[in-house]
N, C-alpha and C positions, 0 to 999 in steps of 0.2 A: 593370659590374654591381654595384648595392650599395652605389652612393658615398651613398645617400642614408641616415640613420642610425635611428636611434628610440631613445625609453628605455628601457634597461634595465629589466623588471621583474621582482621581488622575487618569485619561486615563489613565497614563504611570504606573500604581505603579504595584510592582511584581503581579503575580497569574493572572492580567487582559491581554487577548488574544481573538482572533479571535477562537471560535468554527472549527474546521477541517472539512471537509467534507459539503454536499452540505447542503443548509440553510434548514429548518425544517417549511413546510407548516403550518400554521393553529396556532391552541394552541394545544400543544403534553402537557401529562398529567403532566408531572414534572414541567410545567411552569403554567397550571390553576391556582394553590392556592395564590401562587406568587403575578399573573395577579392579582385575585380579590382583596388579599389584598391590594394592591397597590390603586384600586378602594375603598374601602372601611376608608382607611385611610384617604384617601383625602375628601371624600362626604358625610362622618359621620354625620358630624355638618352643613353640607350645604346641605340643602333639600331642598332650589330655586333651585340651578343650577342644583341638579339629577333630578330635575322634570321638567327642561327645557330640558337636554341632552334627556330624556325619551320621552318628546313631540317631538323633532325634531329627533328624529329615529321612531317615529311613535310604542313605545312600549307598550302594556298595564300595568299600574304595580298592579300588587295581592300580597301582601303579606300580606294578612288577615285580623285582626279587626285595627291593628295601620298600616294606610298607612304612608309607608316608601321608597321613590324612590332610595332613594343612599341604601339600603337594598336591594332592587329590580336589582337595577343594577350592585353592586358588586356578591351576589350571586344567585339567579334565572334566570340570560340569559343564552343563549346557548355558546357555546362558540366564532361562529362566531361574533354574537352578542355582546359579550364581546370586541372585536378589534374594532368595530365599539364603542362603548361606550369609551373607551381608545383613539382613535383619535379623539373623538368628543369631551371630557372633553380637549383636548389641544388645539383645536379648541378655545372652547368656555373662554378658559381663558389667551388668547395672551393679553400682555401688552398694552395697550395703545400706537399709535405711537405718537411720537414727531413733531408736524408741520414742514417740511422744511421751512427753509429761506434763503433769497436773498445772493448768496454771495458778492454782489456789482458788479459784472461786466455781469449782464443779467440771469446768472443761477442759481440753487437752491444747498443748502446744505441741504444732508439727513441726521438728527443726529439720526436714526434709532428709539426705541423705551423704553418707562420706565423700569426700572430690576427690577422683581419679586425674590429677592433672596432665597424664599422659592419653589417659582414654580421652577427656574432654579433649585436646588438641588432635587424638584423629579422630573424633567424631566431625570436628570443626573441619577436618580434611575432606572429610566426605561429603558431609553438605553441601560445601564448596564445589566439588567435583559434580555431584548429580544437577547444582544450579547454574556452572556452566555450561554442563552439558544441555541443559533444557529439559533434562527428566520429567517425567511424569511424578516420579516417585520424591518425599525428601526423608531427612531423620523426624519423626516427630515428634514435640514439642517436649515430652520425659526423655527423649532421647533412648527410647528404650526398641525402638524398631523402624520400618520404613513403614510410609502413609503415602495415599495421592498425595501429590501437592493441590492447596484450596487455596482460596483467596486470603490473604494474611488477617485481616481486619475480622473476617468470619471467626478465625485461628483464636485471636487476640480475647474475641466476644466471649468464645467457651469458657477459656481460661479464666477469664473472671466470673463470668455465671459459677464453674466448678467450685474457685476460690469463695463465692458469697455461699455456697447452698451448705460450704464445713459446718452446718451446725446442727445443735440438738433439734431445734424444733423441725426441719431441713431432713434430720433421718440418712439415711443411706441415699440421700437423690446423687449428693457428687459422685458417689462412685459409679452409681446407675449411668450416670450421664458418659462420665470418663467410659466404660465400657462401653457406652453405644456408640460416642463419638470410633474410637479403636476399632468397633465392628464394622461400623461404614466406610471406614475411609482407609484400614489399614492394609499392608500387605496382603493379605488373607481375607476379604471384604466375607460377613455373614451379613445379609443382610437381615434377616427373619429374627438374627439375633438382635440384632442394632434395633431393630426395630421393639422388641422386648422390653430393651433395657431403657430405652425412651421412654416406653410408658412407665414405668417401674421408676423410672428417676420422677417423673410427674406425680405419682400417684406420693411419693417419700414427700417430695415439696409441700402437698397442699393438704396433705392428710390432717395434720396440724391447724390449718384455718375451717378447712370444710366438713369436714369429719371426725373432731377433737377427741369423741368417745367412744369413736371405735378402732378397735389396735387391728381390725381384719376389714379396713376400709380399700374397697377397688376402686378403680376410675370412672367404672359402672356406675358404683354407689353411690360414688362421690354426685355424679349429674345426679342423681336421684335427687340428692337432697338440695341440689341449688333449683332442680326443678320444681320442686316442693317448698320452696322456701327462698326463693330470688333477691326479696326485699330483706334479706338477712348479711347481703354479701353489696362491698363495694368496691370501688377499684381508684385507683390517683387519680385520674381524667371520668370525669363523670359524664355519664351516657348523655346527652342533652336532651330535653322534651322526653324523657323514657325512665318508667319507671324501674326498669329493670335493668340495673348499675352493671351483672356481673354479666349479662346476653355476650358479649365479645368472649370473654374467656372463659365461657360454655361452650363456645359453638368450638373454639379452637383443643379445647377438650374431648370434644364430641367428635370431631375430626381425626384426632388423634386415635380416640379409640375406638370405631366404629372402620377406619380404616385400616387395621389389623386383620387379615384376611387368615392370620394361619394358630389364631389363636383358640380353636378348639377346631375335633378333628370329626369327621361324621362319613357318611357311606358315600359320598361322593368324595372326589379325589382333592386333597388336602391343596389351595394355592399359596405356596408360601411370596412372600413380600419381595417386591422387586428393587434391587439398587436404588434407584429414583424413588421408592417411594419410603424408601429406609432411611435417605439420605433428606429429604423435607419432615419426616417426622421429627429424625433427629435436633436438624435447627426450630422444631414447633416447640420440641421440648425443651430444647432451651431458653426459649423466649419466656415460655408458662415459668419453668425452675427458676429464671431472672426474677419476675414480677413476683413471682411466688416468698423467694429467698429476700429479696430487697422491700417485703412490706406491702406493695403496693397495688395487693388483693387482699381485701382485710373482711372481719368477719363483724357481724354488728352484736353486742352481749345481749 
C-alpha cells in the first residue's frame, strides 16, 4: 500500500487556504472522483491490502468475472463507505514504530516511527484535497485515520498537554487522553467511550499529587481526600481571600466526574454520554492533565 508517491506540497505556498464557510458533511459531489482516485491510485497494484481493508469493513466485493478488491473499493462503494475505506487504508498502512530506549537515568526515549516518504506525500495529497474541499473531515494529527476537522490551536494544545503528561509520575494519562481525544473527534466518534478515557487520563495525571499511597486511587477518591484535606493542596495562581487554594480544580473534577451518566449501570435504562458532552469533558481533561503534568497543582508535605 502506498508504493505509488506524489508531491509534496508546501502548506504555506500561494493558492492553499482554509475553505470559508462552515466545513462540508459527507463526500459532496466535486470531491467523489478525487476521493476515489486517490483510492485507486494507491491499491491498483496491491490487491492484499484492498482485500484486507474490504474484510475488516465487513464489505462484499462484486465486481464480476475478474475479482478485484482495490477496483471494488475505489469505485463501487457508497460514498459513506468510501471515508471509511480512506481512514482505514491509513490505518492499515502506519509505519512501523521505533522500540523506545533506555535513556540511562530510569526513563524511556520515544524515537517515534520509520518514514514512509511515499505514504507521507499522499497523505499530504489528501489533506490537501479534503481542505480544499472544505471537508468536514481531515487526516489526524498521527496520521493514522480521518477526524472532524477542530480548531487548529485546540489541535496544537492536546498535543503538548499529551507530550508533557509522557511521564512516570503522569502514569498512562497520555495515552488515556490520545484515546479520548480519537473517540470524540474520529471517523467513528464513541462518545461514552471518549468520555471514559478522559476521566482515566485525569485520574493517571493527579493520582501522584492527590492520592500518592494509593495505586487503586479513583477520581471519586481522589475529591474525597482534597475534600478532607483542602489546606493540603495548592495551585500556581492562588485563590485570593480563600483559604482553599485547590476549590477550582475540585469543582472542575467534580464536574468531570459527576457528569458521567453511564458509568454504572442499575434497573433503570442506562443514559450513555452525548457527543457534546464527550467532547467538553474531553478539553476539561486536558486542561486538569496540563496543570497536573506541568506542576502547577502541587501537594503540600
Amino acid at each position: 500500500m502506498f508504493r505509488r508517491g506524489r508531491n509534496r506540497q508546501d502548506p504555506q505556498a500561494p493558492g492553499r487556504r482554509e475553505v470559508e464557510g462552515p466545513p462540508v458533511e459527507g463526500v459532496p459531489d466535486y470531491m467523489e472522483i478525487p476521493l476515489r482516485q486517490w483510492v485507486m491510485v494507491l491499491l491498483q497494484n496491491d490487491e492484499v491490502n484492498a482485500q484486507r481493508i474490504a474484510l475488516h469493513l465487513k464489505l462484499r466485493v462484486d465486481t464480476g468475472r475478474v475479482y478485484s478488491p482495490a477496483k471494488f473499493l475505489a469505485a463501487s462503494t457508497t460514498k459513506e463507505q468510501l471515508l471509511d475505506v480512506v481512514s482505514t487504508m491509513l490505518a492499515f498502512s502506519v509505519p512501523p514504530k521505533i522500540p523506545p530506549v533506555s535513556n540511562g537515568r530510569g526513563g524511556r526515549l520515544y524515537l517515534g516511527s520509520h518514514v514512509n516518504p511515499k505514504r507521507e506525500n499522499a497523505v499530504d495529497a489528501l489533506q490537501d484535497m479534503l481542505t480544499l474541499a472544505g471537508s468536514s473531515y481531515r487526516v489526524n494529527e498521527a496520521r493514522t485515520g480521518l477526524e472532524l476537522r477542530i480548531d487548529e490551536t485546540a489541535q496544537k494544545a492536546l498535543s503538548s498537554t499529551v507530550a508533557a503528561a509522557r511521564t512516570a509520575q503522569s502514569g498512562s494519562a497520555a495515552e488515556h487522553l490520545s484515546t479520548a481525544w480519537k473517540c470524540a473527534y474520529g471517523r467513528d466518534p464513541d462518545p461514552s467511550k471518549a468520555y471514559s478515557e478522559a476521566i482515566k487520563a485525569v485520574e493517571s495525571a493527579s493520582q501522584a499529587v492527590i492520592e500518592p499511597s494509593n495505586a487503586k486511587a479513583t477520581l471519586g477518591s481522589m475529591l474525597g481526600v482534597i475534600r478532607n484535606s483542602p489546606q493540603r493542596f495548592s495551585t500556581a495562581i492562588p485563590a485570593p481571600g480563600q483559604e482553599n487554594d485547590i476549590e477550582l480544580v475540585s469543582a472542575m473534577m467534580q464536574r468531570l466526574w459527576k457528569g458521567q451518566t453511564a458509568r454504572h449501570g442499575s434497573q433503570n435504562p442506562t443514559r450513555f454520554e452525548t457527543q457534546r458532552e464527550a467532547e467538553m469533558a474531553v478539553h476539561l481533561a486536558a486542561t486538569l492533565v496540563q496543570w497536573l503534568a506541568a506542576g502547577l497543582v502541587q501537594r503540600t508535605p
